[in-house]
C-alpha positions, 0 to 999 in steps of 0.5 A: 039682606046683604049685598055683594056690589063691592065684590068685584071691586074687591076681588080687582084689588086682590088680584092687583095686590097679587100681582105687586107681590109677585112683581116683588117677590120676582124681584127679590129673587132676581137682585139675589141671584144678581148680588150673588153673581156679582159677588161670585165675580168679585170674590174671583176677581179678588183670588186673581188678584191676589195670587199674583205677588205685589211688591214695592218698587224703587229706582236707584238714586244717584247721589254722590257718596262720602268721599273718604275711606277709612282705613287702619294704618301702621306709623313707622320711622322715615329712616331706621337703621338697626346697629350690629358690630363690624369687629367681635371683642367685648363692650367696652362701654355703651353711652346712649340708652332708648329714648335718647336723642342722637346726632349724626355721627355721635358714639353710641357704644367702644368695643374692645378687640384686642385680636384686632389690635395685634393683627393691625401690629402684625400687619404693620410690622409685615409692611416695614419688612417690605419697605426694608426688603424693597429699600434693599432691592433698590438700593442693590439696583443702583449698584449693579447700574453703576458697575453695568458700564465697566462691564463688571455686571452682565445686562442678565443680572441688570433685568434680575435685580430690576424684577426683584425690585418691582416684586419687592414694591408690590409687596409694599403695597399689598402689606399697605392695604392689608394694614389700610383694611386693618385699620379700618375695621379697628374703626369699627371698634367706635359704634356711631349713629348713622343720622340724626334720631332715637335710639329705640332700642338697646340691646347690648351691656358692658362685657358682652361677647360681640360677634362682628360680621354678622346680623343672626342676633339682636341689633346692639341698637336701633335707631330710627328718625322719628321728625318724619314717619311713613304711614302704611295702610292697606287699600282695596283693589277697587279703591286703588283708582280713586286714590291719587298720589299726592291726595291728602289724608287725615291720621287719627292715633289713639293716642289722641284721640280728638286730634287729627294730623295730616299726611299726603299719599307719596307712593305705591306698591302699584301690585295687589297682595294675593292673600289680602286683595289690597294695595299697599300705600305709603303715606308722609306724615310730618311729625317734627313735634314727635307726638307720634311714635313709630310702629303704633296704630293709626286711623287712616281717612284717604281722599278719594277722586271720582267723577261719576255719581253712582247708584244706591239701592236698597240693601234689602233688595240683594239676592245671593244664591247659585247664580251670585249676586243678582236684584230683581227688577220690574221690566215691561208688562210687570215681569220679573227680570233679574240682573246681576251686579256689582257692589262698589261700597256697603253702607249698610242699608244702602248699597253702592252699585258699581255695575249692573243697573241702570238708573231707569230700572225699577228695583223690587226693594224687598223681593219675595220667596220663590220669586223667578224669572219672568214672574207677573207681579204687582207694583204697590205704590213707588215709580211707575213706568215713567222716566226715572227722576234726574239727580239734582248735580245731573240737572244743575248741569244740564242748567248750565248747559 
């Protein structure tokens, strides 16, 4: 017959086999809806997160830049002296042609003016007509002085011959200069070099008509000093200060193009060009080889003097719009602060800060679209908010301190 005394036992084992899968199943169900909820939580946590901008930051570094500005440059003579004609005639001859070396004093060109010559004949005749007539006057004078005591001749007639006689001297002497003038101008008839150089120009032939007194046509002759030129370069406003007289130079011509001459800046037009915003400068380059030529192109690298060390910044961080030229920093609480500047220099990937920014800043190096003022943002990687790094010259002098 079959017995039931194992069905309790069974039933008992069921019912705790019930209760584990209930157990289970409830914890199944409550670490789902858990999982979900922390994953809800996460996922929102996360669209937080990323609805507000991240970005990389950076200080500005403090470093010293290239001390040398390049810029183009203009050679012209020391001394150059175009010659035009003192008297009118025809050329008689000329002696030098361009690329000749010259003295001072030596004779470039003979005019022939035969106006010249018989108005200096003139002149001189006119003036032995009035050393004769005062000759005359005198000797009359004399006469008259002689008769005076046996009054033969009244005192009138003494003072009468003593004016003429004056009158007649100073005819003397006008008819003297007019021939003094005369004959100085027929010196001009001789074109000489004012001072040593090269005649760089020619502009005059044998039998040309030569107009003298006058400079509306082409100089019959240039000539310039070449032994020393003047070099002309052309210096932003914002470079003026850095740059001393008397700072060397290096001149670099195309005409050589692996050598270098040096120059030392002598002056400046101390005004700034409204069209241009620059400065011109004069630089004194020795040229006793005369390797350079006058009027040529020339590279120009100034020395320049500073004694702070300016801040470089990113180029990418720039921003121009309707306010000007403007970074975006990183302030307190990761807010978005902008800041106008100045550009010093462009170095292309880096830009020198000339005002604007401190070396504490925290620069956004690529600022996003849309960005504004006052945004919260989130820093990336780069400085945080702890003091910014001490340049190396800054720390070397506060070891010596």
């Amino acid at each position: 017959m079959p017995t039931d005394r194992g069905s309790p036992a069974l039933r008992w084992k069921l019912g705790v086999f019930g209760l584990i899968a209930a157990g289970a199943a409830v914890v199944v169900v409550v670490t789902g809806i858990t999982a979900r909820e922390e994953t809800k939580a996460k996922l929102q946590d996360w669209a937080e997160t990323q609805a507000v901008p991240a970005v990389a930051v950076v200080r500005p570094q403090a470093k010293a830049v290239d001390a040398v500005l390049e810029l183009p440059g203009r050679l012209e003579a020391y001394s150059r002296a175009a010659i035009y004609a003192r008297v009118s005639g025809y050329l008689k001859s000329w002696k030098v042609d361009i690329g000749a070396t010259v003295v001072a004093g030596e004779v470039l060109a003979e005019i022939d003016a035969p106006d010249l010559d018989q108005q200096l004949n003139q002149a001189r005749a006119d003036l032995m007509s009035a050393k004769a007539s005062a000759t005359l006057s005198e000797a009359t004078l004399n006469r008259r002085k002689a008769l005076l005591s046996a009054n033969f001749v009244s005192m009138q007639e003494i003072d009468e011959r003593t004016a003429d006689l004056a009158n007649k001297r100073a005819a003397v002497n006008a008819q003297q200069a007019n021939v003094d003038r005369l004959e100085a101008l027929a010196g001009y008839k001789t074109i000489t070099a004012p001072f040593a150089g090269v005649v760089t120009a020619r502009n005059t032939d044998i039998g040309a008509l030569i107009s003298g007194g006058g400079s509306a046509g082409p100089p019959m002759f240039v000539i310039a000093d070449v032994s020393k030129l003047r070099v002309y370069v052309d210096v932003p406003q914002s470079y003026v200060p850095a740059i001393r007289i008397g700072a060397a130079a290096a001149i670099v011509a195309p005409d050589y193009p692996d050598r270098t001459f040096s120059a030392v800046v002598e002056s400046s037009s101390q005004s700034v060009d409204v069209a241009s915003g620059t400065t011109r400068m004069q630089l004194k380059l020795d040229n006793a080889r005369r390797e350079l030529m006058p009027g040529g192109y020339a590279s120009v690298r100034l020395t320049l003097a500073g004694e702070a060390v300016p801040l470089h910044i990113p180029a990418s961080a720039l921003i121009f719009d309707q306010h000007g030229l403007r970074v975006a920093t990183v302030a307190d609480g990761d807010r978005v602060r902008f800041k106008t500047i100045r550009i010093a220099r462009d170095l292309g990937r880096e830009i020198v800060v000339g005002s604007g920014l401190g070396a504490d800043d925290r620069i956004i190096v690529a600022p996003p679209d849309g960005i504004a003022e006052g945004d919260q943002v989130r820093v990336v990687g780069g400085p945080g908010n702890g003091k910014p790094a001490v340049p190396a010259t800054a720390q070397a002098q506060d070891g010596k301190g």
